[in-house]
N, C-alpha and C positions, 0 to 999 in steps of 0.2 A: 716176430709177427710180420706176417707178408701182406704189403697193401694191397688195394684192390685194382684189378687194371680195369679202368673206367670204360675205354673204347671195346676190352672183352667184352664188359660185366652188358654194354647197349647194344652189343650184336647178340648174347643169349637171349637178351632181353626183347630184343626183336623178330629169333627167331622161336620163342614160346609165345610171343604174343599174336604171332601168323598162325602157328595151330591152335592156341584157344578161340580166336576169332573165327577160326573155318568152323570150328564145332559149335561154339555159339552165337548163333547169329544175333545174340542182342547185342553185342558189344565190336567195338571198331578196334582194330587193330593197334592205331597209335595210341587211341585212349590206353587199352590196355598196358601197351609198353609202357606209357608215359607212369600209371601205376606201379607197374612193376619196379620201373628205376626207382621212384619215389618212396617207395619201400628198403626199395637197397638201400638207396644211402643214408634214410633214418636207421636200418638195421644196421649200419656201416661197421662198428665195433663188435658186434658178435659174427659177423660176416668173415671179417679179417682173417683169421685163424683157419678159413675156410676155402683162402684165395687160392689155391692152388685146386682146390677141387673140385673139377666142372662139372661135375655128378650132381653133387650135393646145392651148387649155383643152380644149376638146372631145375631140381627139384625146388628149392627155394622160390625162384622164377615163378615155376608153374605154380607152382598153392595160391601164392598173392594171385595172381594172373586170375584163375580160377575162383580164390573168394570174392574179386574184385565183378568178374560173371554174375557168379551169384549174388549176391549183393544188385546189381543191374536189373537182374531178371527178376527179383522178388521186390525190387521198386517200380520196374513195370505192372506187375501183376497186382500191384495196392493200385497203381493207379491209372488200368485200362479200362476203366467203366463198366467187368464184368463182375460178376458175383465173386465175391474174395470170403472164405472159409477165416476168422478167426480159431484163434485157439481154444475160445470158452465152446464154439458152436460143437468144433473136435471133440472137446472134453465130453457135449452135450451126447455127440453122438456113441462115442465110445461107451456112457454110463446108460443110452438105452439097449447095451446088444444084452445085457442081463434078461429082455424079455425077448421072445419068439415075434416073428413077425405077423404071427396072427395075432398075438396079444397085443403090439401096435395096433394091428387095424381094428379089434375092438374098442382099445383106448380111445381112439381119434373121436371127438369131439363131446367125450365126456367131462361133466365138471368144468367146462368151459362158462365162461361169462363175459359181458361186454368189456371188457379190458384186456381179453386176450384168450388164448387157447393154449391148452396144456402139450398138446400133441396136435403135432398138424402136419402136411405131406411133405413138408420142407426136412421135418425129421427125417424121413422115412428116405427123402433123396440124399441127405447128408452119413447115416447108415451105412449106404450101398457105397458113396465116396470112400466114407474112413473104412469101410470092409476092404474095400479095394488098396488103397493107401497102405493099409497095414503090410497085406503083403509086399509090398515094395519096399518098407522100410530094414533096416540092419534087424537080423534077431535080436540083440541085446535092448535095440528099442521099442521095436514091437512087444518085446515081454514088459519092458517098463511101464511104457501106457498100459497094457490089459491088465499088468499088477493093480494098478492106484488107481485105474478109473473105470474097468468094468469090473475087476472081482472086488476092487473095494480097499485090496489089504493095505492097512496105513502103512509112510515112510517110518523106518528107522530114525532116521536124524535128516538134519537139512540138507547133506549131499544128498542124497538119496532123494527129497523133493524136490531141488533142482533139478535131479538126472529125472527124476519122471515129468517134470514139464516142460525140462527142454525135449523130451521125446514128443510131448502133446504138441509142442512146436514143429518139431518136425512134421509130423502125422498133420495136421494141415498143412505147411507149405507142400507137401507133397498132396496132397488133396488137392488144392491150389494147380497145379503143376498138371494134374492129369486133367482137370476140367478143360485147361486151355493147349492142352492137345487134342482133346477129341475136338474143339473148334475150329483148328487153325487150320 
């Protein structure tokens, strides 16, 4: 098993952390690196085996690098004071596209009482979000969410409810994600 060369492993690491920080401006370059290294050498012993290969380093580099962004940007966006989509509101949205949008706007302010409204135009904005979200997200997750939460069809077993509410997760941070692009 071949060690790892420490002064390589901080110059890849320094030049994957120059191109994720050009691409995302939330995050600073040495933070980044500083992650990345910090990664390495907790991953140190599954790494080894791998020292000779600046391909696979490389690649290794950039994920951490890259989930360390994300991670970043989805802590910005909990807590830049604009409206933040949780995943129940998602779910909310997704389980109303079973009606037409004129069946919404008949809905809206029926059965309503002083503690709250059943339907209100907050749905009807959050909709148009997860409409839009959807297409952006991977087909396999797009099918997941519309499986379990607008046609209804229940999971098989427990993977299969995790993989559909880690999609519902998705499908809001990416909801998330395009509000503060049309902002910025």
């Amino acid at each position: 098993m071949t060690e790892i060369d420490w002064a390589s492993m901080a110059d890849t690491a320094d030049k994957v952390a120059r191109s994720i920080a050009a691409s995302w401006p939330i995050v600073e370059k040495d933070d980044v690196k500083q992650e990345i290294l910090m990664a390495c050498y907790e991953q140190r012993t599954a790494l080894e085996p791998h020292a000779e290969n600046q391909g696979f380093l490389w690649g290794f580099c950039k994920m951490i690098g890259q989930q360390y962004a994300s991670r970043e940007r989805d802590a910005r966006d909990v807590n830049d004071e604009q409206y933040y989509y949780t995943p129940t509101e998602a779910r909310l949205a997704l389980a109303s596209f079973i009606y037409s949008d004129e069946e919404i706007g008949q809905m809206m302010g029926r059965r309503d009482d002083l503690l709250g409204c059943r339907i209100t135009d907050n749905l009807v904005s959050a909709r148009l979000d997860a409409d839009k979200a959807l297409d952006r997200l991977p087909k396999d997750q797009r099918e997941r969410a519309m499986r379990r939460y607008v046609f209804g069809i229940p999971c098989e077993g427990d993977t299969e409810r995790k993989a559909a509410n880690r999609a519902v997760d998705m499908l809001a941070r990416q909801m998330n994600r395009d509000l503060r692009s049309h902002r910025v």
